[in-house]
N, C-alpha and C positions, 0 to 999 in steps of 0.2 A: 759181773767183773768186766769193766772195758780193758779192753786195749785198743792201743791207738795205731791204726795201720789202714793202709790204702788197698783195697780189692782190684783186679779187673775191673766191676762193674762201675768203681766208683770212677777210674779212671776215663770209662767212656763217657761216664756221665758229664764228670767236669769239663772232658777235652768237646764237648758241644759247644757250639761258637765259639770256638777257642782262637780265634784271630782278630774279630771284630767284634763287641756287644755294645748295641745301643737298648739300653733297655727303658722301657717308657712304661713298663705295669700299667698300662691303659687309658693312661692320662694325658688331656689334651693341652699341651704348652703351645701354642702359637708358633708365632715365628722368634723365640727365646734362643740365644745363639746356649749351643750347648757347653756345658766344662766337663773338659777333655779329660780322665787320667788313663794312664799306662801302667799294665801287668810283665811282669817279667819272670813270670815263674818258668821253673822245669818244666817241659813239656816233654823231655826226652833226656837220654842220658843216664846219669847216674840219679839225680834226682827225680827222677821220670815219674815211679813210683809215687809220687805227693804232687809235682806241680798240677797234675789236671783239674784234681779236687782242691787246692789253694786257689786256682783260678774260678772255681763253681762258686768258690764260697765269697769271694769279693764281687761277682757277678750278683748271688744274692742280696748282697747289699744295697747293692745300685739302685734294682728291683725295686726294694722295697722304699727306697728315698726318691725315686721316679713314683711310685704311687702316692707318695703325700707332699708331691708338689716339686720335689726337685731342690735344688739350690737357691731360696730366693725367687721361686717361678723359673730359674733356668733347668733343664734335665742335663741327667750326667749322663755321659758317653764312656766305657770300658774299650781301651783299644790294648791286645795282649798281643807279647812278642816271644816264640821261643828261645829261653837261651841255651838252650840245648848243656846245663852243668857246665859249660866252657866261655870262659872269659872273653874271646874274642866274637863270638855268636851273641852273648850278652853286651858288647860294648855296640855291634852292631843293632842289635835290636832297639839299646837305649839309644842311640843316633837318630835312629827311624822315628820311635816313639818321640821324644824330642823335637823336632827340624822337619819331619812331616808332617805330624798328628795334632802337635803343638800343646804337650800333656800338661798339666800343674801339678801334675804329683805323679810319682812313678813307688810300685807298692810289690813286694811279691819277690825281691831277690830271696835265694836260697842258699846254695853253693857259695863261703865265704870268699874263694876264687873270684868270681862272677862279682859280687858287692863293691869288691877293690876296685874292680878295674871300670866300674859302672861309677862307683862314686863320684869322681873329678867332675865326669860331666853333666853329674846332679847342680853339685854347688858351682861349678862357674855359670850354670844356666839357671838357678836361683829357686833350684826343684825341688823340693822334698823326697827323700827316698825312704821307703822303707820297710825295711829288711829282717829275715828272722835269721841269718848269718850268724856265727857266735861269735866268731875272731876278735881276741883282741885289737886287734892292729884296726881294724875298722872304724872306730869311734876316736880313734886316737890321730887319726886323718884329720886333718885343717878342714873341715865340712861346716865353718862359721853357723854352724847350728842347721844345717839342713838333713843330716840321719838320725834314726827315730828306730833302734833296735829294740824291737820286741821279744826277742828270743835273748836265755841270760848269757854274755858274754862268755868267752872262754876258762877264762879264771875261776870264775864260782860253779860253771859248770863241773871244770877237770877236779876242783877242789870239792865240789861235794861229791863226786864219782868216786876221790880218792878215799875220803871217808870213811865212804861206804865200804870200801871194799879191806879197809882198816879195820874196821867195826867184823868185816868175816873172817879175820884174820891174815889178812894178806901181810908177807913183810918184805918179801924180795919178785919184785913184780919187773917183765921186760916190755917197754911200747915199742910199740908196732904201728907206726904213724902212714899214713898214705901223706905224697905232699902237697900240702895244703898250708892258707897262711893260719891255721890250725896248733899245726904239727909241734913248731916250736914255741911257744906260748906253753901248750899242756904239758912237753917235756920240763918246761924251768915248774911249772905250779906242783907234779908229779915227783918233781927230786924236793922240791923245797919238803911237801905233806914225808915223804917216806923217812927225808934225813932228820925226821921230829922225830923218828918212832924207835925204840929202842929195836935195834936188827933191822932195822928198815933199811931198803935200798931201792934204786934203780939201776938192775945190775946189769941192764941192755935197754939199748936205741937204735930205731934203723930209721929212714925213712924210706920209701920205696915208691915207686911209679905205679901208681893205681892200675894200669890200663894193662898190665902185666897179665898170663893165661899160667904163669908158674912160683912158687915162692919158695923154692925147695932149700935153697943156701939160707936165706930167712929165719924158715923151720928149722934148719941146721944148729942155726946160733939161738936160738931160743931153749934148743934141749942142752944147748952147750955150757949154758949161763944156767943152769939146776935151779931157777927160777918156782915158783909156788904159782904165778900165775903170771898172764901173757892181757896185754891190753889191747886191743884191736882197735887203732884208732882208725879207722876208714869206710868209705862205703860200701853199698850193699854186692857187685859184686866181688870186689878185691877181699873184699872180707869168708864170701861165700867160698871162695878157693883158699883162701888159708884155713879156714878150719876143717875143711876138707882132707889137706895136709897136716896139720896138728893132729888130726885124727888118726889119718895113716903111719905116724911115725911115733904113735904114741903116746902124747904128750898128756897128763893124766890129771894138770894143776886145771886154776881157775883162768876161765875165758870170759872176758870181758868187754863189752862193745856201747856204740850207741844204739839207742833202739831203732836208727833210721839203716843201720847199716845189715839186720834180720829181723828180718819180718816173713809172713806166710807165704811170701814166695820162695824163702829161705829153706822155709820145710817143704813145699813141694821139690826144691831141689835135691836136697840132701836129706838120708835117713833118717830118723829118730837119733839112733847111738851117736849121730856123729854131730847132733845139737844139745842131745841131753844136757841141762847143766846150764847151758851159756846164761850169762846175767847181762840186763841191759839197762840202759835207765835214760829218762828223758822229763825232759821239764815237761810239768804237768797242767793242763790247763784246769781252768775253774769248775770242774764237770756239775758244782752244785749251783752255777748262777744260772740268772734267766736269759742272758746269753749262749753259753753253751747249749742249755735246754733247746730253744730256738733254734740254733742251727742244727743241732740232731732231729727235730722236725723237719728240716727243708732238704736234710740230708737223706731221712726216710732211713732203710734198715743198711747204708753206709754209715759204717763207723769214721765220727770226727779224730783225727789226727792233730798234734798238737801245733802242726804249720798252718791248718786252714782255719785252727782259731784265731790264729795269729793274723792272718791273713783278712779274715773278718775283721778282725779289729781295724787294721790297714786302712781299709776302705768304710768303718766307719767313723777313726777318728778325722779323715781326709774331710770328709762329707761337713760335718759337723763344725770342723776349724773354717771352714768355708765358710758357711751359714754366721757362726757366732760374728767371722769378719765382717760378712758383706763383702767379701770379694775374694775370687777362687784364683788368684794368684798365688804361685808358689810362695814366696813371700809372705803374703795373708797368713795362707794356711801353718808356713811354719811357724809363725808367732802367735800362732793361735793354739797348738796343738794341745801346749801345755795348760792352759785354761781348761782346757775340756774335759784333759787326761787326769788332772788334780785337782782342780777349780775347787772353791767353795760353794760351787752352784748345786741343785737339784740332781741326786744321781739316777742315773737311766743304765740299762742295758741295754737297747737296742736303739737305730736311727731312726724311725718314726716317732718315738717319744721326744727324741733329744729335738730333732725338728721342727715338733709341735710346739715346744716350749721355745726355742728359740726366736720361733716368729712369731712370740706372743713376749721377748722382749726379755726373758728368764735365762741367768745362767744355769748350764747342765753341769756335770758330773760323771763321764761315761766310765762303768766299768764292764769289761769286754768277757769272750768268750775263753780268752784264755788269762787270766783275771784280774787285779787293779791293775792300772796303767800309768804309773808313779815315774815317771823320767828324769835322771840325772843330768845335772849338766853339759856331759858328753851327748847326750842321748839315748845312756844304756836302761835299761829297765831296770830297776831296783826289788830286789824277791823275787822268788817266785817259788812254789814246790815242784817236786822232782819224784817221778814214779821209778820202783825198781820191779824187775821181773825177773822171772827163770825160765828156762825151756823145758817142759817137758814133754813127752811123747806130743809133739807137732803140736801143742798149745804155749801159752803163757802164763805164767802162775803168779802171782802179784806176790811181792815180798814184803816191802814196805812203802811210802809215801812220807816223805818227810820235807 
């Protein structure tokens, strides 16, 4: 039974060369000038937890398209910036990445915070971003076709969450939003799903400051509003002290979250009693292609997460829209993306094949790690499945997959 979560160990793992990676897999390119891209994942923060390991797995990539020649005979260079989960450390890194490094593609946002406020200076410097952010508001940005959202939007996330939680009987639920350009988005998709259901409601909304050490007025209006269940929209720690308090004040309905916001550091934190129960759910990657298979090889007894399949994909649909061009300009690669990701070509899961075939003149077909890669107009991802869990005694118990 997978779950998808990040260890200690995976973290150190990833967070190895985690400022600079030139990777060459042992092949000799002459004096080939290299193509630049730029990571920007969590390194720290609220997303801390996933960026290491989104960073390993774009790293791998590199890797392995350095070992079968590169771009055209040019190698690719990984230059990574923390954004530390905050928009202003993220707008600086993409600066640096940008105006220093001189990237063609910037791969690896998280935090839909951090995406916003990165985005402008993708599309006015003609970059490719892209991000596993959910937010609506995202794609909905004037980005004349430069974002390429791999993670599924807000909308159909918050609406198959509400579903679900339809389907267990939920009919008067209160969100519990951290603030994020998140927050309001799943509030309107959350009244629209409940005010379909006969007794349905949204009988409370707060938004609150994440960075918060108390939620006790919160927890107040949550038991105030006689609610059946409480939505947890935030991360992993603002979330780990409200249920903390829901616990203490005896709140007895259903607790609901993303899977990114409890995970096993969740349970090392807190008791059994005081997670029993909680439901989480998160888009699920392809775990039966030969993608995913592949990076769970590179990843060894680290379990894959559904950021750093995403992330894989990142860096190798970048690699590939390169190659199909013949030129690793932003530009290039954005009008190429969608060739790749849907083409009528040869389908591949991984960058050594799709490279092979390209410099032998074939269009590909890439289907990734976290699995087909079908783009809308906006740039949103179109499908995808969605895993549900429960907590119990310090594990996870798989509910459904749909």
């Amino acid at each position: 039974m997978t779950r998808f979560r990040i260890t200690r160990r995976a973290a150190l793992l990833g967070a190895t060369g985690a400022v600079t990676t030139f990777a060459i897999g042992g092949r000799a390119f002459g004096q080939a000038a290299p193509v630049v891209f730029g990571a920007l994942p969590p390194l720290s923060g609220a997303g801390g937890p996933y960026g290491p390991a989104m960073l390993r797995a774009i790293q791998g990539v590199v890797e392995e398209a350095n070992a079968a020649g590169g771009i055209r005979g040019r190698p690719i260079r990984v230059v990574a910036e923390d954004d530390q989960t905050n928009p202003d450390a993220g707008v600086r890194g993409a600066r640096k990445l940008i105006d220093v490094d001189r990237v063609t593609a910037l791969m690896g946002t998280w935090a839909s915070a951090v995406t916003t406020a990165v985005a402008p200076l993708c599309w006015e410097n003609r970059i490719p971003l892209f991000t596993v952010s959910g937010a609506d508001s995202i794609t909905l940005l004037p980005h004349q076709g430069f974002i390429f959202r791999t993670q599924p939007n807000s909308r159909l996330q918050i609406a198959t969450g509400a579903d679900f939680l339809i389907r267990q009987g939920a009919r008067r639920i209160f969100h519990l939003a951290a603030q994020s350009p998140f927050a309001q988005s799943s509030q309107e998709v959350l009244t629209e799903k409940f005010r379909a259901v006969q007794g349905g409601a949204v009988a409370g909304y707060i938004v609150y400051e994440r960075d918060k050490t108390a939620f006790r007025s919160e927890v107040d209006q949550v038991l105030r509003a006689r609610v059946d269940t409480v939505f947890l929209n935030g991360y992993l720690p603002d979330v780990t002290i409200l249920l903390r308090e829901l616990f203490r004040a005896g709140f007895e309905g259903r607790r609901f979250t993303p899977a990114y916001a409890v995970n096993q550091t969740t349970f090392q934190t807190l008791p059994n009693e005081v997670t029993n129960g909680v439901m989480t759910w998160q888009p699920s990657p392809d775990v039966n292609s030969g993608a995913f298979r592949r990076l769970q090889t590179r990843f060894g007894n680290v379990e894959v997460d559904p950021y750093s399949a995403q992330t894989h994909d990142h860096a190798t649909l970048a690699i590939l829209a390169a190659a199909q061009a013949g030129d690793a300009s932003g530009v290039a690669i954005r009008d190429h993306v969608r060739r790749i990701a849907s083409g009528s070509g040869e389908v591949v899961d991984n960058v050594t094949d799709g490279l092979r075939l390209i410099n032998a003149g074939r269009a590909v077909n890439f289907d990734g790690a976290s699995g087909p890669l079908d783009f809308d107009e906006r740039g949103d991802i179109q499908g995808t499945k969605f895993r549900y869990e429960r907590a119990e005694n310090g594990r996870f118990v798989l509910m459904e997959i749909t």
